[in-house]
The first five atom37 places (N, CA, C, CB, O) and aatype in JSON, in Angstrom:
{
  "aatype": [20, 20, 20, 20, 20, 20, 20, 20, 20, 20, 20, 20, 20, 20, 20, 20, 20, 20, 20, 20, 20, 20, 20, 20, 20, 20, 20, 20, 20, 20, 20, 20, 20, 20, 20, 20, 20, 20, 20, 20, 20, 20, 20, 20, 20, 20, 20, 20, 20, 20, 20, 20, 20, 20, 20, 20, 20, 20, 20, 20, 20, 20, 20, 20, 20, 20, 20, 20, 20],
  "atom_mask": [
    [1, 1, 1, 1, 1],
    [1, 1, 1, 1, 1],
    [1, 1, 1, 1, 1],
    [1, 1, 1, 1, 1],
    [1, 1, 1, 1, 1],
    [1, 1, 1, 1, 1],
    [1, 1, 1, 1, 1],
    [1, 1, 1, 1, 1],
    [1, 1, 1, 1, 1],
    [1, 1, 1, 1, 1],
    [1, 1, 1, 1, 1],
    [1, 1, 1, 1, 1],
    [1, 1, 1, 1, 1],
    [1, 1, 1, 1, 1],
    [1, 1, 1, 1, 1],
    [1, 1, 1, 1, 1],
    [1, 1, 1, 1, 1],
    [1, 1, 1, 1, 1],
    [1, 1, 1, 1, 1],
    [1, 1, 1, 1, 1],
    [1, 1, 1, 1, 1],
    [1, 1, 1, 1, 1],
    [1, 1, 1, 1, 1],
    [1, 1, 1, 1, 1],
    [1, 1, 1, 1, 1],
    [1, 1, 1, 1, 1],
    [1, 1, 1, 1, 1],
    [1, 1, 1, 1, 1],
    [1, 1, 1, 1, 1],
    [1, 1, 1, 1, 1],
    [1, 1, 1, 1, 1],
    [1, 1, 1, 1, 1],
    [1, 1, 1, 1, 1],
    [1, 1, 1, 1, 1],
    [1, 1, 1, 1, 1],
    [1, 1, 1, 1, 1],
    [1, 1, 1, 1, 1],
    [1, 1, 1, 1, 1],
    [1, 1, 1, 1, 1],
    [1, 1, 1, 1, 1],
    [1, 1, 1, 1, 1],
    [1, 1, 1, 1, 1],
    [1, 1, 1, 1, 1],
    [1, 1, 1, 1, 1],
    [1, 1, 1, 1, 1],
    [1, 1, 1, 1, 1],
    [1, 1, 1, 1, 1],
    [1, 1, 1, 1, 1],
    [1, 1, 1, 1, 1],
    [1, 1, 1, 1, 1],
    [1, 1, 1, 1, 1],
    [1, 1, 1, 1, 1],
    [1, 1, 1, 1, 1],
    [1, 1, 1, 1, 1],
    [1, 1, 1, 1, 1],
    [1, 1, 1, 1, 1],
    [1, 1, 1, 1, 1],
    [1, 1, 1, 1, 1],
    [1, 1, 1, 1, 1],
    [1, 1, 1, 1, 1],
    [1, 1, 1, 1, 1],
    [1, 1, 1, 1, 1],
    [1, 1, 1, 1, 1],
    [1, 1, 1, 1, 1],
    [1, 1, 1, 1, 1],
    [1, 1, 1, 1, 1],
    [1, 1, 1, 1, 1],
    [1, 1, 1, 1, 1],
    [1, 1, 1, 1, 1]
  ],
  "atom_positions": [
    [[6.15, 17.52, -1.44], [7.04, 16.54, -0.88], [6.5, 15.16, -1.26], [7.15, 16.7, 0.67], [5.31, 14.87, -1.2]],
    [[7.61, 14.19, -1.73], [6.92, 12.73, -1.85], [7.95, 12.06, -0.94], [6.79, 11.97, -3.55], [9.06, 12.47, -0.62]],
    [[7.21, 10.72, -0.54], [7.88, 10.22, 0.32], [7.67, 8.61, -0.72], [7.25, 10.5, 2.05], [6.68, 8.21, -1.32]],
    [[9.15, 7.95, -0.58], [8.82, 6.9, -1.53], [9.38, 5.56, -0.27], [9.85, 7.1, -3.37], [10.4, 5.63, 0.43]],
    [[8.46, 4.52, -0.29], [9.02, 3.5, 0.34], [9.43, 1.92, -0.16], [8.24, 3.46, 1.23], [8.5, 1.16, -0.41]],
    [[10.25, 1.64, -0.23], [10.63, -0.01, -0.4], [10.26, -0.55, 0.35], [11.82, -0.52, -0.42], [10.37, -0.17, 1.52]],
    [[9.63, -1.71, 0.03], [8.66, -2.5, 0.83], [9.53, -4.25, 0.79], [6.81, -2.38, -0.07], [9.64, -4.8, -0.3]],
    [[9.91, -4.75, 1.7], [10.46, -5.98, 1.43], [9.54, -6.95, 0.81], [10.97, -6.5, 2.57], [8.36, -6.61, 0.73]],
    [[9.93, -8.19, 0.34], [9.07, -9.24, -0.01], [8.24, -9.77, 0.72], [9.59, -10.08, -0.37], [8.73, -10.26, 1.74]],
    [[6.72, -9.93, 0.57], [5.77, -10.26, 1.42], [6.18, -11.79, 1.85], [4.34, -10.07, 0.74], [6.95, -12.61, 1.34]],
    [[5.35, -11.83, 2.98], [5.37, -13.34, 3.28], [4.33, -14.0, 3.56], [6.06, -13.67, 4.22], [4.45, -15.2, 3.82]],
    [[2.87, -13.26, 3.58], [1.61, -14.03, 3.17], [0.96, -12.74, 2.16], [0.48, -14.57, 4.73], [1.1, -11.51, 2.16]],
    [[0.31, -13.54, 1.47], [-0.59, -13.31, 0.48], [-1.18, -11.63, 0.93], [-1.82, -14.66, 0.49], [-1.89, -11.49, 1.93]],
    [[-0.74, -10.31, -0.01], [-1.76, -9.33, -0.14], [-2.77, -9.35, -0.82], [-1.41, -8.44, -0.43], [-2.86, -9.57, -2.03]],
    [[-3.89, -9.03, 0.2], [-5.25, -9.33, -0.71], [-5.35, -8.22, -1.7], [-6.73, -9.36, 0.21], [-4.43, -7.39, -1.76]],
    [[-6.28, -8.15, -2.39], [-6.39, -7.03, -3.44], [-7.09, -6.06, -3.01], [-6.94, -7.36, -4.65], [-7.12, -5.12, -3.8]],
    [[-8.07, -5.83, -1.38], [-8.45, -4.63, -0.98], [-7.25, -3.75, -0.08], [-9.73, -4.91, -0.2], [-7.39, -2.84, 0.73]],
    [[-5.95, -4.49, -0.65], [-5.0, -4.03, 0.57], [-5.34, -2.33, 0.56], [-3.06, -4.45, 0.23], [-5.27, -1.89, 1.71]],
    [[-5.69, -1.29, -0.43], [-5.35, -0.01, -0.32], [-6.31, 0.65, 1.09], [-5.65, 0.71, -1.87], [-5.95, 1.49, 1.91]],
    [[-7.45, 0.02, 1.02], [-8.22, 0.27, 2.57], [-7.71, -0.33, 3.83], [-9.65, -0.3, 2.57], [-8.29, 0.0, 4.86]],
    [[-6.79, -1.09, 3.89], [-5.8, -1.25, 4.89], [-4.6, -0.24, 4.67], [-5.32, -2.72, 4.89], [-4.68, 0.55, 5.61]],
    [[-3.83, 0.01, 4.1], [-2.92, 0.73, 3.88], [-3.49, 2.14, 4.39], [-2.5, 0.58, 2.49], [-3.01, 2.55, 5.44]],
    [[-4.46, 2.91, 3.75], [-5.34, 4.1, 4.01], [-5.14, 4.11, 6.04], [-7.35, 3.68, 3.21], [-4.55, 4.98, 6.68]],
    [[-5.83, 2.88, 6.62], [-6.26, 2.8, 7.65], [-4.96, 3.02, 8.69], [-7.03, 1.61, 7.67], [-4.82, 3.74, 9.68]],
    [[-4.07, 2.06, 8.01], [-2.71, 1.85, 8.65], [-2.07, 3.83, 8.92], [-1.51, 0.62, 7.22], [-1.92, 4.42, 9.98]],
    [[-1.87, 4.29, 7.59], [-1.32, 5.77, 7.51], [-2.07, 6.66, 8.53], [-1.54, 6.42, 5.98], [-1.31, 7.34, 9.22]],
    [[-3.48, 6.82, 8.8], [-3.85, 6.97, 9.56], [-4.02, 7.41, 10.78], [-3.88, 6.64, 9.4], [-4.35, 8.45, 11.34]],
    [[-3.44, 5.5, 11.27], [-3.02, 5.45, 12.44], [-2.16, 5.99, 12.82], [-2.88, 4.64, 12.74], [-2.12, 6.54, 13.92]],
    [[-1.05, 5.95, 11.78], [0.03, 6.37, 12.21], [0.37, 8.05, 12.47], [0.81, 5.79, 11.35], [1.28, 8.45, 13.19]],
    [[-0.35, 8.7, 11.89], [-0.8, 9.96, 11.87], [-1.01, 10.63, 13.11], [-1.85, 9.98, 11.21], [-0.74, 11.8, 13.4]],
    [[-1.69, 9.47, 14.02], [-2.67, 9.85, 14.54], [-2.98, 10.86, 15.17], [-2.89, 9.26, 15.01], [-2.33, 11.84, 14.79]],
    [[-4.09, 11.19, 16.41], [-5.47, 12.35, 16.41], [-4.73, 13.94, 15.78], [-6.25, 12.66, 18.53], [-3.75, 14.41, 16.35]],
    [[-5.1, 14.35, 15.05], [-4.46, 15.76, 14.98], [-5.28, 16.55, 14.34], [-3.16, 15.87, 14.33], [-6.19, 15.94, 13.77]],
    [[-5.28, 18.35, 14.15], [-5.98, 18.88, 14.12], [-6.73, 19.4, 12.5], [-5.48, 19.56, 14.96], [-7.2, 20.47, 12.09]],
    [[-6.62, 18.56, 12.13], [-6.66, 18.27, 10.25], [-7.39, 16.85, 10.19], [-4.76, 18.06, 9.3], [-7.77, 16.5, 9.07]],
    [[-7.56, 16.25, 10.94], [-8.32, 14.89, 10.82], [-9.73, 14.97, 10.42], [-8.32, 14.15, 12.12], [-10.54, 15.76, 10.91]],
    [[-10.14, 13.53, 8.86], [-11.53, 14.26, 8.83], [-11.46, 15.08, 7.59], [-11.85, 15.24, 10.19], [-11.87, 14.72, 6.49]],
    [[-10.71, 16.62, 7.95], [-10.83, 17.59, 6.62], [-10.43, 17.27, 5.36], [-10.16, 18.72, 6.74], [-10.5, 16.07, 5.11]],
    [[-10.07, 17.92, 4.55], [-9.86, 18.23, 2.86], [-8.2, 17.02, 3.11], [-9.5, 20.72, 2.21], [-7.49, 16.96, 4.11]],
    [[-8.1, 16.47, 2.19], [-6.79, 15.66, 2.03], [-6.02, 15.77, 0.77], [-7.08, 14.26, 2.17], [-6.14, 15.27, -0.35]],
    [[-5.04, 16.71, 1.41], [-4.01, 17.21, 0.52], [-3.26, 16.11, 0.13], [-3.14, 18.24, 1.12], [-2.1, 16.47, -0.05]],
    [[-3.46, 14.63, -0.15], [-2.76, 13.68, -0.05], [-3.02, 13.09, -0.6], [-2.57, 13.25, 0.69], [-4.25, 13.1, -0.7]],
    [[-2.08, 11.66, -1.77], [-2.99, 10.08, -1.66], [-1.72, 9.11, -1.79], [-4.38, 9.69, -3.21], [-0.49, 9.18, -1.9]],
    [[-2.49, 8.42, -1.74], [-1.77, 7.36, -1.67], [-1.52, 6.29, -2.55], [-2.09, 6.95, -0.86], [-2.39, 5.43, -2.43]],
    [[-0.52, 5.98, -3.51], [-0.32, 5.51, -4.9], [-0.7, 3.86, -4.5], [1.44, 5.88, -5.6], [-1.12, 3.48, -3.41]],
    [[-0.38, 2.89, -5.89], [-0.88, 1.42, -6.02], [0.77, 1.6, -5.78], [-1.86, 0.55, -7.57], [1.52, 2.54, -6.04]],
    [[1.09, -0.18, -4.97], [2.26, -1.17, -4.9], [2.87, -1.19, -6.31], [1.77, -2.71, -4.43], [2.12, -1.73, -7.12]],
    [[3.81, -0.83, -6.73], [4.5, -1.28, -7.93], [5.17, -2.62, -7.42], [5.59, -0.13, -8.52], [5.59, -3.1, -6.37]],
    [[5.02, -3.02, -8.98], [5.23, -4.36, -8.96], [4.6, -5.25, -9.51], [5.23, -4.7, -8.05], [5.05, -6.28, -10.02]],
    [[2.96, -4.7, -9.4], [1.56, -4.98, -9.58], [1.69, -6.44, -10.71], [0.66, -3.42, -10.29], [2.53, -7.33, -10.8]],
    [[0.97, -6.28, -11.12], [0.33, -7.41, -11.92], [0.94, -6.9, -13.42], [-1.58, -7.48, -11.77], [1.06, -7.48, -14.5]],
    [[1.15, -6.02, -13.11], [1.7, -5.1, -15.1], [2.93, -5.28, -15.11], [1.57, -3.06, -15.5], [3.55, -5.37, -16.17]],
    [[3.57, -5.38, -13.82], [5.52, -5.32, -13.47], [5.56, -6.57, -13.67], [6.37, -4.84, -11.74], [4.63, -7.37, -13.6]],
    [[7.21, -6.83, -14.04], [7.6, -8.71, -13.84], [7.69, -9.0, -12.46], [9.25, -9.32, -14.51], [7.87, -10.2, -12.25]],
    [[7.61, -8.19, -11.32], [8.33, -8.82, -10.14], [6.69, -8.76, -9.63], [9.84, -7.86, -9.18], [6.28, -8.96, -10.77]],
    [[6.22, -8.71, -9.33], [4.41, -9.2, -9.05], [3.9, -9.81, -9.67], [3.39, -8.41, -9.06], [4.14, -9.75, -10.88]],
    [[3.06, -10.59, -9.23], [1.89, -11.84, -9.47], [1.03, -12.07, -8.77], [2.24, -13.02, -9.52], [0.99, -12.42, -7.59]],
    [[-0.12, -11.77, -9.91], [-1.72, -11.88, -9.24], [-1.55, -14.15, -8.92], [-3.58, -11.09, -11.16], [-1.3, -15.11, -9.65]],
    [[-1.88, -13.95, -7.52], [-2.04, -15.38, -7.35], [-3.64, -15.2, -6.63], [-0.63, -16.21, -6.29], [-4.51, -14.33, -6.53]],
    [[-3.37, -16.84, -6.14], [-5.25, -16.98, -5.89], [-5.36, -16.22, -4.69], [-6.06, -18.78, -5.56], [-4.45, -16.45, -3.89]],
    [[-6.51, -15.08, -4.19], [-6.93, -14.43, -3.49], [-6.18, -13.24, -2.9], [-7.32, -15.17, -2.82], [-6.25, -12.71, -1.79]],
    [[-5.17, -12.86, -4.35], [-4.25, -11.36, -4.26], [-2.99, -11.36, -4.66], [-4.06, -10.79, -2.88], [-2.58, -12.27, -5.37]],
    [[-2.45, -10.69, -4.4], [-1.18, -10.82, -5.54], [0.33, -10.73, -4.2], [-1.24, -8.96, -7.09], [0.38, -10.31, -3.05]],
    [[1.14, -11.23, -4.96], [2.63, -11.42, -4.29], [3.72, -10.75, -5.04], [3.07, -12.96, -4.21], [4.03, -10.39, -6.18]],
    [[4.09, -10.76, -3.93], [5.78, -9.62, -4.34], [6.68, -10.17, -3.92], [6.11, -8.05, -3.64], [7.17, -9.64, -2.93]],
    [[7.36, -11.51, -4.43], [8.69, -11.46, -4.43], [9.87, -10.73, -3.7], [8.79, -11.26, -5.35], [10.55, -10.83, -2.68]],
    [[9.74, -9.94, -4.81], [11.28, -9.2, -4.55], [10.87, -7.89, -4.2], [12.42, -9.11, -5.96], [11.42, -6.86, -4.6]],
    [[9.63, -7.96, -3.22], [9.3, -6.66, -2.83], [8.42, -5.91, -3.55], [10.32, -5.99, -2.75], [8.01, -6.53, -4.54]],
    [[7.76, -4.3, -3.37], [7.48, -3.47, -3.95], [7.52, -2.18, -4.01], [6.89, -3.68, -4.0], [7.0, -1.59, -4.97]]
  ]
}
C-alpha cells in the first residue's frame, strides 16, 4: 500500500533536517501500539519539489515550496 500526500505551500522556511521531524511527527501519529520499536516495514520518501524540481528552492537555512510538495 502507498499512501501519497499533497502538501500545500509552506509558509515558513523548511529546514533541511525536516525528515527527523517528519519521522517524529508519523510516529506520533501512530501512536503507542504493539509493533513500536520493532522491524519497520516502512519509510518514508524526500518532499518532491526538492531542489532538483522547478517548484522548490534551496533558500538560506532550507528550502521552500511554493506551490507545495
Amino acid at each position: 500500500m502507498r499512501l501519497h500526500f499533497t502538501l500545500s505551500p509552506n509558509t515558513e522556511t523548511v529546514p533541511f533536517g525536516y525528515q527527523r521531524l517528519l519521522t517524529g511527527t508519523f510516529h506520533k501519529l501512530l501512536g503507542e501500539n504493539a509493533v513500536h520499536d520493532a522491524i519497520s516495514l516502512y519509510s518514508l520518501s524526500w518532499l518532491h519539489g526538492g531542489v532538483t524540481m522547478r517548484n522548490g528552492k534551496k533558500i538560506e537555512g532550507g528550502l521552500d515550496f511554493p506551490q507545495g510538495a
